[in-house]
C-alpha positions in Angstrom: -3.5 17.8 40.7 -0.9 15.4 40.2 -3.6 12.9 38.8 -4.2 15.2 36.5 -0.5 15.7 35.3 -0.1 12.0 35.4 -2.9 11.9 33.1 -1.9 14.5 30.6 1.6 13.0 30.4 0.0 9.5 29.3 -1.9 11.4 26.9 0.7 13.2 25.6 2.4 10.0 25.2 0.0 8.6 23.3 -0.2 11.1 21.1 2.7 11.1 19.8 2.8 7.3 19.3 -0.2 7.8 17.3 1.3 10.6 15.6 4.4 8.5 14.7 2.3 5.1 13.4 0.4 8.1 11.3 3.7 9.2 9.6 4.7 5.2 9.3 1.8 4.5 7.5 1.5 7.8 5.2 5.3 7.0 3.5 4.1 3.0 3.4 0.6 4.4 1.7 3.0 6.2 -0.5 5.0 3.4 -1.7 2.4 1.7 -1.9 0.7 3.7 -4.0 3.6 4.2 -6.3 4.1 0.5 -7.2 0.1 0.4 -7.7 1.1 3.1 -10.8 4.5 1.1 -12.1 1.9 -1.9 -12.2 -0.8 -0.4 -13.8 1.3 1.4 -16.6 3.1 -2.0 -17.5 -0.5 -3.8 -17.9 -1.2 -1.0 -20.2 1.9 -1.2 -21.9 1.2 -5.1 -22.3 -2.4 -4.8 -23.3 -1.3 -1.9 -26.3 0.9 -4.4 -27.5 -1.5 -7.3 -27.5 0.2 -9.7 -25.1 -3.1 -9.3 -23.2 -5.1 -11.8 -24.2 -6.6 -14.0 -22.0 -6.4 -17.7 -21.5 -9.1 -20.2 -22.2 -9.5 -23.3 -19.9 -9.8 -25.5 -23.2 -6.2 -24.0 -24.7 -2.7 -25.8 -24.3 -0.1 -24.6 -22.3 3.1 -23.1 -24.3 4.7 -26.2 -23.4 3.1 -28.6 -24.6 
């Protein structure tokens, strides 16, 4: 029996680790995922206004 209890206790320790690494990652995801948006709106924002266009390898660089 008190294998048993010594068990359960581990398990319930784990658990709850687990559980707080879950709630770690689900507010990093979140943050995450927010800056992902911010980025993706600028880019938009720069493409609409036609700063978007793309470099070619046989162009100067502005300063030159």
């Amino acid at each position: 029996m008190e294998k048993l209890e010594e068990q359960i206790a581990h398990l319930t320790r784990t658990v709850e680790d687990l559980s707080d690494v879950v709630a770690r990652q689900e507010s990093e995801i979140a943050v995450l995922t927010r800056r992902v948006f911010m980025l993706m709106q600028r880019e938009g924002e720069r493409e609409a206004q036609g700063s978007g266009s793309v470099v070619l390898g046989d162009e100067r660089p502005p300063h030159y």
